[in-house]
C-alpha positions as CSV (number, residue, x, y, z in Angstrom):
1,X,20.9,7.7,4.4
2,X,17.9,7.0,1.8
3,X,15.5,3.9,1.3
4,X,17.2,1.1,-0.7
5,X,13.2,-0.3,-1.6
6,X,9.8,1.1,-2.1
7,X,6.4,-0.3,-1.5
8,X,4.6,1.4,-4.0
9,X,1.2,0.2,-3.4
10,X,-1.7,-0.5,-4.3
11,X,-3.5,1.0,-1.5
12,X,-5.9,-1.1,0.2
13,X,-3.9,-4.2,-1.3
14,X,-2.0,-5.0,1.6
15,X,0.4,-3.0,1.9
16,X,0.4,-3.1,5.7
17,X,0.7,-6.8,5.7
18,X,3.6,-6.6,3.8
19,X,5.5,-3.5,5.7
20,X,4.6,-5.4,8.9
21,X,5.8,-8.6,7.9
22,X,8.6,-6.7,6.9
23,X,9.3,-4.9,9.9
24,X,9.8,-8.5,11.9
25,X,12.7,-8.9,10.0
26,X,16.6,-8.4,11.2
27,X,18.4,-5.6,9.3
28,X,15.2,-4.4,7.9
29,X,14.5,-0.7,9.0
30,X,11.3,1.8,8.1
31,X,10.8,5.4,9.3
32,X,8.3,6.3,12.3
33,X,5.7,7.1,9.3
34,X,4.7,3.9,7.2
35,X,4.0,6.5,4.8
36,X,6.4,9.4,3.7
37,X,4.8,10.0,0.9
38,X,7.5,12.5,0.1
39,X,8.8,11.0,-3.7
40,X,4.9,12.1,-4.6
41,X,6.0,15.9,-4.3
42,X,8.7,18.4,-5.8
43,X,9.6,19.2,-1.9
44,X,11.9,16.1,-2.2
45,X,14.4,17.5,-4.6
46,X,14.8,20.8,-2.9
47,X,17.7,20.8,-0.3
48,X,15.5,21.3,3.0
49,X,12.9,18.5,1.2
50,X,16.0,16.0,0.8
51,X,17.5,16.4,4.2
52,X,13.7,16.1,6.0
53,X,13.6,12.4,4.0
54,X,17.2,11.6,4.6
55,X,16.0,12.3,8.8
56,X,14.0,10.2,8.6
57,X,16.4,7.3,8.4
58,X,18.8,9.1,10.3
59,X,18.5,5.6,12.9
60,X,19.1,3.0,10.1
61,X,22.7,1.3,10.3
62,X,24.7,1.2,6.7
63,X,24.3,-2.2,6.4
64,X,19.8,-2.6,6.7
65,X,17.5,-2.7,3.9
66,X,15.6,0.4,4.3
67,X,12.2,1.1,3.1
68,X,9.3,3.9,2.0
69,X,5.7,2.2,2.0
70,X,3.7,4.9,0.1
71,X,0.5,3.8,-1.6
72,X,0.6,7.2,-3.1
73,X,3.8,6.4,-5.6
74,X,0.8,4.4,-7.2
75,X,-2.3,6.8,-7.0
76,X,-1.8,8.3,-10.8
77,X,-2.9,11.0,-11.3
78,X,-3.8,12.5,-8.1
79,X,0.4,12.4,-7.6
80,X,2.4,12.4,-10.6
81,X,5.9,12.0,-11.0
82,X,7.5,9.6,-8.2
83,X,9.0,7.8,-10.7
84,X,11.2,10.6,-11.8
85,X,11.7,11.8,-8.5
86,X,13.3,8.4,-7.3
87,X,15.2,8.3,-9.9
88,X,17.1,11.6,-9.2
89,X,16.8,11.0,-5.2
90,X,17.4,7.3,-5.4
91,X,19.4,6.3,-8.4
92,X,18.7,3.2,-10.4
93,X,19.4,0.5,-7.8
94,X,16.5,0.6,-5.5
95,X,14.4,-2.0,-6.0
96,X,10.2,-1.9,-6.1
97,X,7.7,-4.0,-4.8
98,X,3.7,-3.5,-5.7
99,X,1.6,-5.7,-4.2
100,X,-1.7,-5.9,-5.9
101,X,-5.4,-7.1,-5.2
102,X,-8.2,-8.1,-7.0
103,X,-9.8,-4.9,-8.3
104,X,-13.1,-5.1,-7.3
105,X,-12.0,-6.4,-3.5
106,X,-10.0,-3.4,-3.5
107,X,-12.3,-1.0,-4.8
108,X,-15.1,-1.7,-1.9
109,X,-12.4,-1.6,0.7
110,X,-11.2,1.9,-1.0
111,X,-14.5,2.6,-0.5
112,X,-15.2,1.5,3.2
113,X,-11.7,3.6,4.0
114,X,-13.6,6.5,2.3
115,X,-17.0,6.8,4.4
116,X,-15.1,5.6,7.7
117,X,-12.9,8.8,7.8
118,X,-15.0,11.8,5.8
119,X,-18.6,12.3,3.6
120,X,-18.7,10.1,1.2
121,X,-21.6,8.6,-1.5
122,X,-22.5,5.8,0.8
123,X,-22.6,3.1,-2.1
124,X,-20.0,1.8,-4.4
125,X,-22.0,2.2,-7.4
126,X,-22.2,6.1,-6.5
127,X,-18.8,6.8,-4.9
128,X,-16.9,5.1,-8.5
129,X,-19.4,7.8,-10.1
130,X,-18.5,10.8,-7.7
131,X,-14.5,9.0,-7.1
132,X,-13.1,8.7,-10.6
133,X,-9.8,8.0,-9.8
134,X,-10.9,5.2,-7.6
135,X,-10.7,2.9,-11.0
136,X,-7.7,4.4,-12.2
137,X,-5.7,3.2,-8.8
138,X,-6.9,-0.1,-9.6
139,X,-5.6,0.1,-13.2
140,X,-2.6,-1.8,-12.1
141,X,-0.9,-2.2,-15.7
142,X,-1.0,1.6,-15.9
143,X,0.4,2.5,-12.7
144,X,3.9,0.0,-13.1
145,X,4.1,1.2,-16.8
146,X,4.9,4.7,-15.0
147,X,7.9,3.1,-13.4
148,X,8.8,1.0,-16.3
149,X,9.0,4.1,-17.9
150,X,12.2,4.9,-15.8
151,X,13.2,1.4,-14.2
152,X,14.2,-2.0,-16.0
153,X,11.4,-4.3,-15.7
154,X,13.8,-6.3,-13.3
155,X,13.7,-4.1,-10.8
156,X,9.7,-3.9,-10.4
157,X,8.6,-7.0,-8.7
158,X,4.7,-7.5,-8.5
159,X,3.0,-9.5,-6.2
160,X,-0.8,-10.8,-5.7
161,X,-2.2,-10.0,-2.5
162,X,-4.2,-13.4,-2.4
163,X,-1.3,-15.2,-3.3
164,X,0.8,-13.3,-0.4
165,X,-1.3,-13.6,2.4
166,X,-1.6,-17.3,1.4
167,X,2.4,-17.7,2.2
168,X,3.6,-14.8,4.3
169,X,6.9,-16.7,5.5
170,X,7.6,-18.0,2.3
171,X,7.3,-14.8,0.5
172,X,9.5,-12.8,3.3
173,X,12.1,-15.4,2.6
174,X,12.0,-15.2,-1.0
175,X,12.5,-11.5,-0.6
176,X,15.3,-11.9,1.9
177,X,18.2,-12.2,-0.7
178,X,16.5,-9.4,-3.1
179,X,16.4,-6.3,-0.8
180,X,19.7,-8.0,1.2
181,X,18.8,-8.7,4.6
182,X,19.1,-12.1,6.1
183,X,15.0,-13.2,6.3
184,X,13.6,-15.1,9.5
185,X,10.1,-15.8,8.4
186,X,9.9,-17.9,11.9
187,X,9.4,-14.1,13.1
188,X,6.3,-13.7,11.1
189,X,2.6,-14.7,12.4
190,X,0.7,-16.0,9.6
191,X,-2.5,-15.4,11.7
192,X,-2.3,-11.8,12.0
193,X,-4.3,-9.3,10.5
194,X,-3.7,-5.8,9.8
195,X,-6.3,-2.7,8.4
196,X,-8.7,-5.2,7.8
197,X,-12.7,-3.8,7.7
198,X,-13.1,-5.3,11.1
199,X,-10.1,-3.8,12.6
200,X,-10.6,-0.4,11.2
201,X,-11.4,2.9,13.0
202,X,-12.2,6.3,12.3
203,X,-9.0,8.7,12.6
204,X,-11.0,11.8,14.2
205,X,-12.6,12.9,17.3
206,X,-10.4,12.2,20.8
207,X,-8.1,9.9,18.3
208,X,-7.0,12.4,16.5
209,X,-6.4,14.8,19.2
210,X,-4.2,12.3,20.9
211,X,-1.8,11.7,18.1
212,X,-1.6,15.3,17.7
213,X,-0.4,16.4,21.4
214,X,3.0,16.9,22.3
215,X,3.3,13.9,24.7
216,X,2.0,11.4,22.0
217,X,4.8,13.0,19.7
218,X,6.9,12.6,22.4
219,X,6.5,8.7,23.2
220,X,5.5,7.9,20.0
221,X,9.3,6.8,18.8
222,X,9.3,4.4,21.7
223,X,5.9,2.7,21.0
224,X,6.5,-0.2,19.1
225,X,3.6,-0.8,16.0
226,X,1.7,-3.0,18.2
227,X,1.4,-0.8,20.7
228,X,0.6,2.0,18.3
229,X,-2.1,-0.4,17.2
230,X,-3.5,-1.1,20.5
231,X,-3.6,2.7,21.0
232,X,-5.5,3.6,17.7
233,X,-8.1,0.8,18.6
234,X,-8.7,2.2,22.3
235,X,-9.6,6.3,21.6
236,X,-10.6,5.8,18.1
237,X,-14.3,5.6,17.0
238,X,-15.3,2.3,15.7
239,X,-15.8,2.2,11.8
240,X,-19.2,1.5,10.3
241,X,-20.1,-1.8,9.3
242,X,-18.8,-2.0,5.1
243,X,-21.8,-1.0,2.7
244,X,-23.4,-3.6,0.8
245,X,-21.4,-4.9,-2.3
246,X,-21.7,-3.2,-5.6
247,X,-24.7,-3.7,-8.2
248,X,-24.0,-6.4,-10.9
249,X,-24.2,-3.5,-13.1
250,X,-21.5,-1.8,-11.7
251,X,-19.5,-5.6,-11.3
252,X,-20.1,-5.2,-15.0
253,X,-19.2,-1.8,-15.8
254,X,-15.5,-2.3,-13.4
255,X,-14.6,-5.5,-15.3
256,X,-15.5,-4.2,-18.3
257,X,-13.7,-0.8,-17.7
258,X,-10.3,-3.0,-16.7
259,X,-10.0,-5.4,-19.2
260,X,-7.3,-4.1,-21.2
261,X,-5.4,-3.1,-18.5
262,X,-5.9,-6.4,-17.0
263,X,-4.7,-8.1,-20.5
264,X,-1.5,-5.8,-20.1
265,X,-0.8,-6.5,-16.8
266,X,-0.8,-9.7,-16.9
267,X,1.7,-9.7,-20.3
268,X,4.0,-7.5,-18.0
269,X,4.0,-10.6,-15.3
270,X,4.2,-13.1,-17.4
271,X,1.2,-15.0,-16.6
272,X,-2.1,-16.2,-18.4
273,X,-4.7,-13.8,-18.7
274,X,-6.8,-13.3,-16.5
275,X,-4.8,-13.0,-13.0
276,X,-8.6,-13.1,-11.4
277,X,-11.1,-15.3,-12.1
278,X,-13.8,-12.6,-13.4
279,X,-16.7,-15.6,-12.8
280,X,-15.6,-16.2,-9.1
281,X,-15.6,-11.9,-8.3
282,X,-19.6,-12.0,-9.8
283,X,-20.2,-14.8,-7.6
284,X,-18.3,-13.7,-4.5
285,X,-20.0,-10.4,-4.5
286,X,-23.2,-11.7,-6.0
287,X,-26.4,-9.9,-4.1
């Protein structure tokens, strides 16, 4: 069996939020890995590719809604091409949900993610210099028009992070009917917080070691996330503390650098430009 949806991303938009939330639900199945990652490479369409993906759903029953959660189906252009690979592994019928976040918000959090795990410039003004592609992940507009290039418009459905955390359980039943399984938001805690910059660790040292050996590959299938969680939280090293916001000047230069995109995206959602209040971003990250 295959996935019948993709979470597509944005990374550090909630995408764990919304694969959790997910994961509560009846009939709702995801593979050991939240992220496959495997439409993002050519291995996919060779026979050995194919039949690794199709193991990894080798538990689902015919009748669940089965899902990939990849942020990297919308990391253009460090991986190009998921589009066309769904297409040829998936067909047309799969539907696509990209959950999105204000860009800035995102941005830091990218940024915080960074430093926690490798060497990184240790402000945002320097890493957007250093990590180019950083902005072009938050060009939202020009990440779905990748998959509008292959898929109908209605089979793309975009939501806002602020608006989804807002209403979890409304937003799990809303998507009930559209990815077929029978939703009990009841199941979902709306207090609960997932790869949040309090909650975060660093994936190295003793951590790392652990999820490597045999015996954590071993009991890992019987683990359920939380208990994965609770894992992760006990060997791993704490994060740092986020770095300060980002310069007005480089507020400036991000909302400057996005505008278009951010005209487009919201023509493609149907909604008034702009999605964020520009005013409220200088103010919330104002030094």
């Amino acid at each position: 069996m295959r996935p019948t949806f993709l979470i597509i991303g944005a990374q550090k938009s909630g995408t764990t939020t919304l694969y959790r939330d997910l994961l509560t639900q009846p009939g709702v199945f995801f593979p050991l890995e939240k992220e496959p990652t495997c439409l993002a490479h050519d291995r996919v369409l060779s026979p050995e590719g194919l039949a690794e993906y199709e193991a990894m759903y080798a538990k689902a029953k015919p009748t669940d809604a089965r899902g990939d959660a990849s942020t990297g189906y919308t990391r253009i252009p460090r991986f190009n091409g998921a589009p066309q690979r769904a297409m040829k592994v998936l067909g047309p019928d799969i539907q696509l949900l990209y959950i999105i976040r204000e860009p800035i918000s995102r941005i830091i959090s990218h940024h915080h993610h960074v430093i926690t795990n490798e060497p990184a410039p240790k402000t945002v003004d320097e890493f957007l210099d250093a990590e180019w592609h950083t902005l072009t992940f938050s060009r939202y507009a020009y990440q779905a028009r990748a998959w509008l290039d292959v898929y109908p418009r209605e089979r793309l459905h975009i939501l806002i992070f602020e608006e989804y955390v807002r209403k979890r359980r409304e937003e799990i039943e809303r998507l009930g009917p559209l990815l077929k399984f029978d939703p009990r938001p009841d199941r979902i805690d709306p207090e609960s917080r997932f790869n949040t910059a309090e909650d975060r660790s660093a994936d190295r040292g003793l951590a790392m070691r652990i999820r490597k050996s045999w015996a954590y590959q071993r009991v890992r299938p019987l683990l359920t996330a939380a208990a994965r969680d609770r894992l992760r939280r006990t060997f791993s090293a704490k994060a740092p503390p986020p770095p300060p916001p980002p310069s007005s000047v480089c507020i400036e230069r991000i909302l400057r650098e996005l505008e278009d995109d951010q005209r487009e995206l919201a023509a493609i959602i149907g909604r008034p430009y702009p999605i964020w209040d520009p005013d409220k971003v200088r103010r919330k990250y104002a030094r």
